[in-house]
C-alpha positions in Angstrom: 28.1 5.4 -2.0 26.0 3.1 -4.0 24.4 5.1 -6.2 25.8 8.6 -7.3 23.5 10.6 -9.9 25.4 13.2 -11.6 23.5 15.9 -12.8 20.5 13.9 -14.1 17.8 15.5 -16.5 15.1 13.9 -18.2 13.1 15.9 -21.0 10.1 14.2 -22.7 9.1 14.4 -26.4 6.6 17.3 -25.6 9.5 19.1 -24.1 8.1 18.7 -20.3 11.4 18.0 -18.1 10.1 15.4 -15.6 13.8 15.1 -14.0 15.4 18.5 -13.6 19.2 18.7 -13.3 19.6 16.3 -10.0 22.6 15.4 -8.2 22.4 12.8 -5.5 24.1 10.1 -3.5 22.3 7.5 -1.4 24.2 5.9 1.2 24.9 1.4 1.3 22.2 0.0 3.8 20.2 3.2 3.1 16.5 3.4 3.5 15.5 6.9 1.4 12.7 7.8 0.6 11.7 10.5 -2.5 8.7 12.3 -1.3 6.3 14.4 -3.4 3.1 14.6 -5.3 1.9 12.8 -8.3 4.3 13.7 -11.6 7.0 15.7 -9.6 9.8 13.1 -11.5 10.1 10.7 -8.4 9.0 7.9 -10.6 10.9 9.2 -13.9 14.0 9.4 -11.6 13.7 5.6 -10.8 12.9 3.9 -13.8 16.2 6.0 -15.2 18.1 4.7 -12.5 17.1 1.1 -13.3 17.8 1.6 -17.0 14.1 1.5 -18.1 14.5 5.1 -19.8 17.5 6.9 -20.6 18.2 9.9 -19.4 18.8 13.1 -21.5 21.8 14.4 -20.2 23.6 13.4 -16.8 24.4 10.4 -15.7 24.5 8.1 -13.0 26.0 4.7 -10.8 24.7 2.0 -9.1 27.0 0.4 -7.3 29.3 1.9 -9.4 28.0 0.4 -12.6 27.3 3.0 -15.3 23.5 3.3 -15.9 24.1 3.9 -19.7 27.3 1.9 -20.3 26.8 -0.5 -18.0 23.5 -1.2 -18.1 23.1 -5.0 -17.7 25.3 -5.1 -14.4 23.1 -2.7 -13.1 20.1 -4.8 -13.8 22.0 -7.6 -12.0 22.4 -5.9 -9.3 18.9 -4.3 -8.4 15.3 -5.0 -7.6 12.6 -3.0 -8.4 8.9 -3.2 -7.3 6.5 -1.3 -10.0 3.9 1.2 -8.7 1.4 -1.0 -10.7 1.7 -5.0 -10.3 3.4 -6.9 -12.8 2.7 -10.5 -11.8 1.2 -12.6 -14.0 -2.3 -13.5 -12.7 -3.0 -16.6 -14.0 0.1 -18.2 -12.3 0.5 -19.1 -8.9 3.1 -17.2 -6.7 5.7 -19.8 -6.8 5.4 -19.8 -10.4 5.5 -16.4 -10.3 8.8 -16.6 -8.8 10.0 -19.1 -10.3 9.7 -17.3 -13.7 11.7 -14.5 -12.4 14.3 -17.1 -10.8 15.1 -18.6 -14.7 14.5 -14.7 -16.0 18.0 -13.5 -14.1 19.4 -17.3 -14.0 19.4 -17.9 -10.3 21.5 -21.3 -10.1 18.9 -24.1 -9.8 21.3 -25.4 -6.7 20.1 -22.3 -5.2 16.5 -21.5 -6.7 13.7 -23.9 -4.5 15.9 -23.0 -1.3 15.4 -18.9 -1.8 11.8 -19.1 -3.0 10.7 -21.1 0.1 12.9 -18.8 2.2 11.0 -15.1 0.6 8.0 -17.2 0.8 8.1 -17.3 4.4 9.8 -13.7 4.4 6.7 -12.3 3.3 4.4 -14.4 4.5 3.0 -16.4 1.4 3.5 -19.5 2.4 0.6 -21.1 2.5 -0.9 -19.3 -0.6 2.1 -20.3 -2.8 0.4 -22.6 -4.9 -3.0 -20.3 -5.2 -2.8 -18.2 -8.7 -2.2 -14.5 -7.9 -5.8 -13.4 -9.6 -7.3 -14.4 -5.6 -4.7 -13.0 -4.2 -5.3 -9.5 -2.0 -3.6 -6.6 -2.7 -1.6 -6.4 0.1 -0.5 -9.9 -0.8 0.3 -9.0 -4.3 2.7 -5.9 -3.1 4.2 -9.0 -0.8 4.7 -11.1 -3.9 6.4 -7.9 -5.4 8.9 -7.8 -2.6 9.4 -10.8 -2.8 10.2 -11.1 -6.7 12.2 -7.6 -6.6 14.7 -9.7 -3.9 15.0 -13.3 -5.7 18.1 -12.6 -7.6 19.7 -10.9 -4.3 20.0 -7.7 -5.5 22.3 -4.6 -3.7 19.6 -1.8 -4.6 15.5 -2.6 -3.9 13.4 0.3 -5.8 10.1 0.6 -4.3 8.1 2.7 -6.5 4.5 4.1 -4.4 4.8 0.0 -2.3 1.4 0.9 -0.8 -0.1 2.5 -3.0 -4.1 1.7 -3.0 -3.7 -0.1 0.0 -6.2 -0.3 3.4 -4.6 0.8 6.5 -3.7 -2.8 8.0 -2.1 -4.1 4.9 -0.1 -0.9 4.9 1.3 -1.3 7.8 2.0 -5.2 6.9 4.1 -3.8 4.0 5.9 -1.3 6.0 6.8 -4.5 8.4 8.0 -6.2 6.3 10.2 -3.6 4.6 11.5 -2.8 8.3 12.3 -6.8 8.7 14.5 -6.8 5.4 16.8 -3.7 6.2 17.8 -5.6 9.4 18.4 -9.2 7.8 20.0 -8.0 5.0 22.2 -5.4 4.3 20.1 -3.5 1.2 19.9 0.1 0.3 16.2 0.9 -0.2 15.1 3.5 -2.4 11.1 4.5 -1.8 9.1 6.9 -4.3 6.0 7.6 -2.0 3.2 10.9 -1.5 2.6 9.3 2.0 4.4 11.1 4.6 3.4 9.0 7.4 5.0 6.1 5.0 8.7 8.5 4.7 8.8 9.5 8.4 8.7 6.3 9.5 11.1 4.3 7.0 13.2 6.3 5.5 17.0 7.3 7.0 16.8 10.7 4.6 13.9 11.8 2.7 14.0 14.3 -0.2 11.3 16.3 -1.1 11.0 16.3 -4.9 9.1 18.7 -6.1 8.4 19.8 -10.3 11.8 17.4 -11.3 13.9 19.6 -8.8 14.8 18.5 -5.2 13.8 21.2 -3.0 15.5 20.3 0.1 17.2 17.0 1.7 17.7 15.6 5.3 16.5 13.2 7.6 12.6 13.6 8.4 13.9 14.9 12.0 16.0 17.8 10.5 13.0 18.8 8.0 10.6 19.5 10.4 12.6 21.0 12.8 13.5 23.4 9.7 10.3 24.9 9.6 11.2 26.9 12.8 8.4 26.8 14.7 4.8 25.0 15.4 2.0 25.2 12.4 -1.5 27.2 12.9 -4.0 26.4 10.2 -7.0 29.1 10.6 -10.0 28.6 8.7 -10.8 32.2 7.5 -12.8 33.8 4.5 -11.0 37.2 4.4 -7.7 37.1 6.4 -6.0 40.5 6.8 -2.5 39.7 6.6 -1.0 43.3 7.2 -1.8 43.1 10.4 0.4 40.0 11.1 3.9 41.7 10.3 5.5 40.3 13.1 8.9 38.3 13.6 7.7 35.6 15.5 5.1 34.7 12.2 8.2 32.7 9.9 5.9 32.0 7.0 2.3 32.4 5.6 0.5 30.6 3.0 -3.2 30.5 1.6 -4.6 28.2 1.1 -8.3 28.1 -0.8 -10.4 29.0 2.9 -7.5 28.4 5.0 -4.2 30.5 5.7 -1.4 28.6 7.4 1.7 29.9 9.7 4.5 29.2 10.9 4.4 30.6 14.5 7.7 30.5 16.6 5.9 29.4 20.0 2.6 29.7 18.8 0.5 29.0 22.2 2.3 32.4 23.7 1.2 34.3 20.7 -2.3 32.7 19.0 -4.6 35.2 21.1 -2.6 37.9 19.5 -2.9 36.4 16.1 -6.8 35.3 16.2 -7.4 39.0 17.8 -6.0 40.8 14.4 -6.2 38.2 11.8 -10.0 38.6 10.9 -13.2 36.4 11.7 -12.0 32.9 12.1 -14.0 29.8 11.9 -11.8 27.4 13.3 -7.8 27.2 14.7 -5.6 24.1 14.6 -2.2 24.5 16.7 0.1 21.3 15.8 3.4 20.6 15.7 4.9 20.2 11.6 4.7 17.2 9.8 6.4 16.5 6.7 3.4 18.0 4.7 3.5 21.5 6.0 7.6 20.9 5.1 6.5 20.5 1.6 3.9 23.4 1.9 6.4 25.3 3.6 9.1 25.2 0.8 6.9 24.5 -2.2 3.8 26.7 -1.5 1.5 24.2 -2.2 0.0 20.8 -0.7 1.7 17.0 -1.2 -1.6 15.6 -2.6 -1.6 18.2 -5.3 -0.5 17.2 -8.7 -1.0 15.3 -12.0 -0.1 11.9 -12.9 3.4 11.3 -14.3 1.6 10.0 -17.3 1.3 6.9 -19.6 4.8 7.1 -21.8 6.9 5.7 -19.2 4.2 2.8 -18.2 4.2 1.9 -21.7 7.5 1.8 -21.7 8.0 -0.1 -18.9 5.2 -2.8 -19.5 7.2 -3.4 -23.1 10.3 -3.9 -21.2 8.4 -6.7 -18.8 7.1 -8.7 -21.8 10.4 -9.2 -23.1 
């Protein structure tokens, strides 16, 4: 495995446990992805793995170097790309990486030959020597990628990569995350509330949830654990005690709207809309990853708060050094 986390916990100052009691292995050549909403620990879980904070009790390896004992040969041997960006605006991309290239003392045999090559890797070519302040967002997470691979790390952390993003340079990103795991052999680790962004990167997904993983497996698996097809029903005053039956798995409010879980749920929706109460309007869908989150948190991914400014501050001191 290259990483194994050992009963992981991380307990802030004001005695909130962002990271609660995890244990985890994530397989070489791995794209998995941590899925949940805005300060569920996904993030506080990274930045311990790459020694940024320290946890407060637990452990953990990447590629069997010790996150606490060992924490400058884990450095060596990951990439991380920040949910914020980190480049330095008033350089240009090369010098951009270039400054990370002398940072983790890439040979200089070795240092022109790699930057041209992720240059072209992520498409930055031709805006190398334009300073980052023009570039686009999508071209800045690019830059990022590139950066987080310059020293040829094992492990890439990708904390939220599109985070802010329009829909076409989202999907650029996600190419180009696709065209490394087949070039290289990397174990990609993805923090991310998208679930369109999980399902279609990520080997194994788990679903994070208030520090505590709530369930693990490949985004095939999870949906099909769900057990049948969704019905959303928009509905003022549902009368649930008329729905007792075995072929409703699961029920859930949700402000105007009740969702279930219907095992074959085109044979049974007449039933349902007939006993159920005056309904507005009926969805029948298959699951997605969000009604598997719904499903075994009781609540929606896009709910949530912020994981907070500690750790940034943390981290940006860590980036100025």
């Amino acid at each position: 495995m290259i990483i194994k986390i050992d009963d992981i916990t991380k307990v802030y100052e004001n005695n909130i446990t962002a990271v609660d009691n995890i244990h985890l292995e994530i397989k070489e050549g791995e794209i998995f992805g941590l899925l949940g909403p805005n300060g569920a620990g996904k993030t506080t879980l990274i930045h311990m793995l790459a020694t940024l904070i320290k946890p407060t009790s637990g452990t953990a390896s990447v590629n069997n170097y010790d996150i606490i004992k060992q924490q400058e040969e884990v450095r060596r041997n990951i990439g991380i790309v920040f949910q914020d960006p980190s480049s330095d605006d008033m350089l240009t991309g090369y010098e951009n990486l270039k400054l990370h290239a002398l940072m983790f003392n890439v040979p200089k045999a070795e240092r022109e030959k790699k930057i041209k090559r992720l240059l072209q890797l992520v498409g930055l070519s031709k805006r190398a020597k334009d300073r980052v302040k023009y570039y686009s967002g999508g071209m800045r997470r690019r830059l990022e990628l590139a950066r987080g691979l310059l020293h040829s790390p094992k492990v890439l952390f990708l904390d939220e990569p599109t985070l802010g993003l329009d829909p076409q340079s989202r999907e650029h990103v996600w190419g180009y995350i696709e065209d490394l795991v087949k070039r290289r052999n990397l174990s990609i680790i993805i923090t991310t509330h998208y679930m369109e962004e999980a399902e279609r990167l990520c080997n194994r997904i788990a679903i994070i949830d208030n520090g505590k993983i709530v369930i693990l497996d490949t985004p095939k698996n999870l949906k099909q654990k769900i057990g049948g097809d969704v019905v959303r029903l928009k509905i003022k005053e549902p009368n649930l005690k008329k729905l007792d039956f075995d072929y409703i798995k699961k029920m859930n409010v949700k402000g105007e709207y009740l969702f279930l879980t219907v095992i074959e749920a085109s044979k049974h929706l007449q039933e349902i809309l007939k006993l159920v109460g005056e309904v507005e309007t009926v969805e029948l869908r298959t699951p997605t990853l969000n009604d598997v989150f719904l499903h075994y948190t009781g609540r929606n991914i896009m709910e949530g708060e912020p994981e907070g400014g500690y750790v940034d501050k943390i981290i940006r001191a860590r980036a100025r050094r």
